[in-house]
N, C-alpha and C positions, 0 to 999 in steps of 0.2 A: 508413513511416507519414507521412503530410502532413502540412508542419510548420501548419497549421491546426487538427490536432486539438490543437495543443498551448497552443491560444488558447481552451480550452475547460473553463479553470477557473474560472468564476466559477457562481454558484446561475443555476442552469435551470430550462423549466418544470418537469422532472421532480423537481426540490426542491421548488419550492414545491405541487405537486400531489400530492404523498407523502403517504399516509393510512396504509400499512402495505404489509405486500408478504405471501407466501406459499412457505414454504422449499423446497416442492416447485416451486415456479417457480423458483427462484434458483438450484437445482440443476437443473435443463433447462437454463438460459441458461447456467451454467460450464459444464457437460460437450457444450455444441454446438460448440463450434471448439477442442476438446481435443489439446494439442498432443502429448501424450504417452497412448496404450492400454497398456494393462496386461494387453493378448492376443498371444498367441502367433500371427505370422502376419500380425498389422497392418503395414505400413508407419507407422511414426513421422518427423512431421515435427520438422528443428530448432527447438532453442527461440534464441526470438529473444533478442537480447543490447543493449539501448536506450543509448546514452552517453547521459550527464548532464553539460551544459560549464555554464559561467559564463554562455555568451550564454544559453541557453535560460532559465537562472534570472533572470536581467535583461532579458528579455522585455517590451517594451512601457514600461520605469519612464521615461524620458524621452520617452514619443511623448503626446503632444497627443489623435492619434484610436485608438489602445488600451489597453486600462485594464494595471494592471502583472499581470502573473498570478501570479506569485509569492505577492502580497498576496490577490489572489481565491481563489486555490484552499487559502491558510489559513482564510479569511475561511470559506468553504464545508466546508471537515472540520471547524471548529467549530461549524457549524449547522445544516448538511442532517444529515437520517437515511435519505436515499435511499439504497435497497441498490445497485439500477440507474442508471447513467445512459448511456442510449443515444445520447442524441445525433438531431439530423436527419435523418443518413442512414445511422443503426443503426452506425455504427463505434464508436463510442464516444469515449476522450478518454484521453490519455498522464500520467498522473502526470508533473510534475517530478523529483521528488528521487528515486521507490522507483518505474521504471518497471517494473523487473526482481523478479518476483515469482511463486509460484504460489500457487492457493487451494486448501485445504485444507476435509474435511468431517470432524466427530468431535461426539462425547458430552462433556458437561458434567456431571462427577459431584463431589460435596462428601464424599467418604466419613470425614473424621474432624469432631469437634469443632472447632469455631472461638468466636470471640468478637463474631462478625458474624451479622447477618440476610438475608431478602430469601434471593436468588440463592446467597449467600455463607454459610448456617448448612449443618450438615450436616445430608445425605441429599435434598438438593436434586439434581435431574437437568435437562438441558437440549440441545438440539441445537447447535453451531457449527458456522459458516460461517466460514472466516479466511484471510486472507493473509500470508503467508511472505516475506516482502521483505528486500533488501538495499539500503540506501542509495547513490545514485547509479551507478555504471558498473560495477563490480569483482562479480560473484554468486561466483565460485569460492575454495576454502577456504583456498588459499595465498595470499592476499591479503588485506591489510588491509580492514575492511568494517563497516560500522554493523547489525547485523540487526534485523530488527523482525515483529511480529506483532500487525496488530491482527483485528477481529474481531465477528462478530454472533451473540447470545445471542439463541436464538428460547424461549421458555416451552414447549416440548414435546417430548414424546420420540421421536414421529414423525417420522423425515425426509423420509414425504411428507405430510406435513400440507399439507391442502387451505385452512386457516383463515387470513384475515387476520389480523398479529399486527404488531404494533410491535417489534424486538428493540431488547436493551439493546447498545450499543456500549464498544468498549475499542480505547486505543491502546499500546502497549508497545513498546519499544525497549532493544537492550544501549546501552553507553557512546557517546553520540554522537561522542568523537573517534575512535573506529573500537578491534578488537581483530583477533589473530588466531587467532581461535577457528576451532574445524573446523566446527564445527554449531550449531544451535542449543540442541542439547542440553546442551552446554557452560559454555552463558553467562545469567545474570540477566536478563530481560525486566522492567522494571522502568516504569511509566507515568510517572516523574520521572527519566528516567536519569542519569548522569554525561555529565560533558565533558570529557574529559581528551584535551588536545591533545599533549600531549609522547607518546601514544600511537604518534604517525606521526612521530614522528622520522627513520623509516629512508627515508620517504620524501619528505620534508621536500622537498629539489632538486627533484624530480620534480615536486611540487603548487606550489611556487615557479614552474616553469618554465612549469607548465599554467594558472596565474592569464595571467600574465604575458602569454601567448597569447592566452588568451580577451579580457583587456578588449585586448588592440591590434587583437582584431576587434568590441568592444563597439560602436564608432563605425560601425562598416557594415553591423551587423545593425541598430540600432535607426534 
């Protein structure tokens, strides 16, 4: 991927021209360059594997003529509600931190008693669109790794609802010092997670070594 889509976190027209979207669209846009079929007889292409260094996150924070993106692309998941964003030339744009990811499709069911409303009391239903992600470079299960899941709440039970809708958004993540959980099934998703850095102890030298690296190339990337 070119390292210019990764200059492409800041709010775009498609933020700010976001009026809703349509789940039966959002589901043709994932399932069209589907890197994985679930038939017998497809050829499957590999799933790509993104590194995340230091320089990519320090992107632009000392340059004069680009903004820092690090800062943009917070600045932008806290205030776009854009499902899509395509981009100029339809490629799209690399997450920083969680580029390694799949999306997931499922039901939203409230089936007991709660103390909550809205979305959240029971017998509420709803469709999800979600993302499966692992923080930074490491996806596989022997390996330390931050998991995360966030996600869009569409109000309907149709997954090809033709109806413009605004969904409700959620971000979730395990312990941000990272765990070695095997799945996500495993571990607490939690929207305020921990940080518990003594987590990577075993790997301490190794993330020592890899700083260490990236800023002695910080000065010739920026």
């Amino acid at each position: 991927m070119a390292p210019s889509l990764l200059d492409r976190q800041a709010f775009s027209r498609e933020d700010y021209a976001y009026r809703g979207s349509k789940i039966a669209e959002l589901r043709t846009a994932l399932f069209e360059n589907a890197y994985f079929s679930p038939w017998p007889g497809i050829d499957n292409a590999a799933w790509p594997k993104y590194r995340v260094t230091f320089g990519s996150l320090l992107r632009g924070i000392a340059s004069r003529r680009k903004s820092y993106q690090f800062l943009e692309a917070a600045k932008r998941t806290l205030d776009s509600k854009a499902d899509l964003r395509w981009g100029p030339d339809g490629l799209g744009f690399r997450r920083l931190l969680h580029p390694n990811g799949i999306c997931l499709f499922g039901k939203w069911i409230i089936d007991q008693k709660t103390n909550f409303s809205g979305y959240f009391c029971e017998g509420s239903e709803g469709r999800l669109v979600t993302r499966y992600s692992t923080c930074c470079t490491e996806p596989t299960s022997n390996k330390t790794r931050s998991l995360s899941l966030v996600g869009k709440l569409f109000p309907t039970q149709d997954p090809l609802d033709q109806q413009l809708q605004i969904p409700a958004s959620f971000i979730t993540q395990e312990d941000l010092g990272g765990t070695d959980s095997k799945s996500i099934a495993e571990i607490e998703l939690r929207n305020a997670p921990d940080t518990t850095f003594y987590t990577r102890r075993a790997t301490t030298q190794t993330t020592a070594n890899l700083v260490l690296r990236e800023l002695a190339a910080v000065d010739k990337l920026l």
